[in-house]
C-alpha positions as CSV (number, residue, x, y, z in Angstrom):
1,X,26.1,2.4,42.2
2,X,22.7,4.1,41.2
3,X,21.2,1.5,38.4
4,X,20.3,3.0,35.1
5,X,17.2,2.2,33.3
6,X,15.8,3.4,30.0
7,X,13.3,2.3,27.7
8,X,14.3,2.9,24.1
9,X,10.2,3.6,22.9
10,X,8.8,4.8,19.8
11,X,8.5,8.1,17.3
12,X,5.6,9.1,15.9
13,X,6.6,8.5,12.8
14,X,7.0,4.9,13.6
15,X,3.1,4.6,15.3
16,X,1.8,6.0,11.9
17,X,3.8,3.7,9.7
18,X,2.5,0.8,12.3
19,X,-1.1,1.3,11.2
20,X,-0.5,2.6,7.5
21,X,0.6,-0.5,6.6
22,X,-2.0,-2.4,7.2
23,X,-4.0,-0.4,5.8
24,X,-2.4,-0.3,2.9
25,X,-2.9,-4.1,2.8
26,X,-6.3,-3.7,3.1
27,X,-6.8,-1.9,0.5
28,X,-4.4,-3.9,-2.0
29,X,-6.7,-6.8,-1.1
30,X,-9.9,-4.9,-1.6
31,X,-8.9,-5.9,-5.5
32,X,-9.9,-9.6,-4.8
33,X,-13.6,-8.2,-4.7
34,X,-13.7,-10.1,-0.7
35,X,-13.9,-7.7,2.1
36,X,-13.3,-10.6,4.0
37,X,-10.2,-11.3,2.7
38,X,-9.1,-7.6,3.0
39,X,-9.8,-7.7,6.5
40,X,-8.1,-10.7,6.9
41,X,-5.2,-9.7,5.5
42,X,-4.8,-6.8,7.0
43,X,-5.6,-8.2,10.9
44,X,-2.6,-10.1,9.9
45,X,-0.5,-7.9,8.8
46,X,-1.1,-5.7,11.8
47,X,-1.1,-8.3,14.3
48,X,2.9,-9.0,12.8
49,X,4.0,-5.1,12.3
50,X,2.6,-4.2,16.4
51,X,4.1,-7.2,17.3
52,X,7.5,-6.4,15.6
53,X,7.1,-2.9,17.2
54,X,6.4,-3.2,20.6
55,X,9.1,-6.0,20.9
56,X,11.3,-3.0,19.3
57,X,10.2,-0.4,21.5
58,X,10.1,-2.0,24.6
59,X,14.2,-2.7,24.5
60,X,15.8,-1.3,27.5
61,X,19.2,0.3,27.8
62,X,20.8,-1.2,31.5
63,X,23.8,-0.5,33.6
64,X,23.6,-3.0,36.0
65,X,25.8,-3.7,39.0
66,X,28.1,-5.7,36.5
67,X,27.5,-4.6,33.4
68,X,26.0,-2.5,30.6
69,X,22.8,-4.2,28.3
70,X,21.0,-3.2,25.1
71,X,18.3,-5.0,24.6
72,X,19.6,-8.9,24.5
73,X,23.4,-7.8,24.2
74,X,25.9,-6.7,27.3
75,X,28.6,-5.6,27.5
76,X,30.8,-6.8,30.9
77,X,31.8,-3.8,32.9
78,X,35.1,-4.9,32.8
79,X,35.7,-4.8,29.2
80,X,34.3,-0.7,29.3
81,X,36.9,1.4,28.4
82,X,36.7,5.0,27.5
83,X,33.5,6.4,27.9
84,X,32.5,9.5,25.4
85,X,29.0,11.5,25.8
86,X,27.6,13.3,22.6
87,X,25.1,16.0,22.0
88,X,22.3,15.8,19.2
89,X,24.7,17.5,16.4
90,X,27.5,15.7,17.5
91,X,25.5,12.9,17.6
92,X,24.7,12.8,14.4
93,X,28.2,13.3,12.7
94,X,29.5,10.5,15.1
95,X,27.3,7.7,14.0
96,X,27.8,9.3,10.3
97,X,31.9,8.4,10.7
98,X,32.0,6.3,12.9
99,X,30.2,3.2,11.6
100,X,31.8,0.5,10.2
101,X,32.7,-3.0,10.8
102,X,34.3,-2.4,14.5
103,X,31.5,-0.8,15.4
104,X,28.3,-2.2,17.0
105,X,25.3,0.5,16.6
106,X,22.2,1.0,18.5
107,X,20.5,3.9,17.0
108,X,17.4,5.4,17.8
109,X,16.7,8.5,15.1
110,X,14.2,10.4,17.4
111,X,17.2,10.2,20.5
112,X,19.0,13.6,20.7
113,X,22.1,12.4,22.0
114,X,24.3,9.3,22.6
115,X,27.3,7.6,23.9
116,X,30.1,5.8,22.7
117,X,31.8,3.1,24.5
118,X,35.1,1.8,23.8
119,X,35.5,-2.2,23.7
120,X,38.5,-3.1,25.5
121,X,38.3,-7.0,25.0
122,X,41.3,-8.5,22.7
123,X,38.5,-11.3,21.8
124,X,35.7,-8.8,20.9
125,X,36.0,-8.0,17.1
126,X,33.7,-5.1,17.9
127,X,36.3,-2.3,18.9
128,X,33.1,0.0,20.1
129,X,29.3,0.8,21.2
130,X,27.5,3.7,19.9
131,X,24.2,3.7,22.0
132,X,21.3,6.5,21.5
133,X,19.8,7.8,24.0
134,X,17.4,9.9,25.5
135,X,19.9,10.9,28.6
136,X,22.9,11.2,27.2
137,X,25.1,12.2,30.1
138,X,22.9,10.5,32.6
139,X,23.6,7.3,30.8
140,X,27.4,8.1,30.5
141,X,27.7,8.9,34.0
142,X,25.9,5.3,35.1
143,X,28.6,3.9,33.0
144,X,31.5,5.7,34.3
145,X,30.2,4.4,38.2
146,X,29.9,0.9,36.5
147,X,33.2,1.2,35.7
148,X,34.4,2.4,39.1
149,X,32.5,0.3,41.1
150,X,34.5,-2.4,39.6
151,X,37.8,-0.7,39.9
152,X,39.0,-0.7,36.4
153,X,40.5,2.6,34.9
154,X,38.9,4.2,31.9
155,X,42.7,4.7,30.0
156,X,43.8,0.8,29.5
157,X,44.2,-0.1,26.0
């Protein structure tokens, strides 16, 4: 089985908001007459936003030898069931109907595609996946030799 690998990143849009806001602090703080305290402030706040960002977009999507992971959660390969592989307008009306309670989401807005997984664990109260990503069928195919390579058919319920 080939090992799958993605690194989920960052948009642009999410880069510009990253040094905006600090900014922004800055000059809110600029009102206390202290341009020390501004640029205190907003050292601060930037040292928390990057931190919150890189941890955000260095998550990696994995399909291990016995398993699929998103970030901190995985998924045991044999508790994959059926494996479905969407386009970018597809995309978007399947995370538009299919969220909900069942349904654990990892969604990246600037990933054109993505893949839904069907939970086939009676103990998971999560009855699916929907994963973004860059590699849509790439990522679906990884998943489909996970499942093979551990000898487990796709159409159990």
């Amino acid at each position: 089985m080939t090992p799958y690998l993605e690194r989920r990143g960052s948009s642009i849009a999410g880069v510009i908001i990253g040094i905006l806001i600090p900014l922004t602090v800055w000059w809110a703080c600029l009102s206390t007459d202290s341009l020390a305290f501004a640029w205190g402030c907003a050292v601060v706040t930037a040292a928390g936003v990057w931190t919150l960002m890189f941890r955000r977009a260095s998550e990696a999507v994995r399909v291990t030898g016995s398993a699929f992971h998103v970030g901190n959660a995985h998924l045991e390969g044999r508790w994959i069931g059926h494996i479905e592989s969407y386009s970018s307008s597809e995309w978007k009306d399947v995370v538009r109907a299919g969220g909900g309670h069942r349904v654990w989401l990892s969604d990246r807005s600037f990933h054109p595609g993505g893949v839904r997984i069907e939970v086939t664990d009676p103990d998971d109260p999560v009855g699916s996946w929907l994963v973004s990503s860059r590699n849509s069928l790439a990522l679906a195919e990884a998943l489909h030799e996970l499942v093979q390579a551990n000898g487990i058919s796709e159409d159990r319920n």
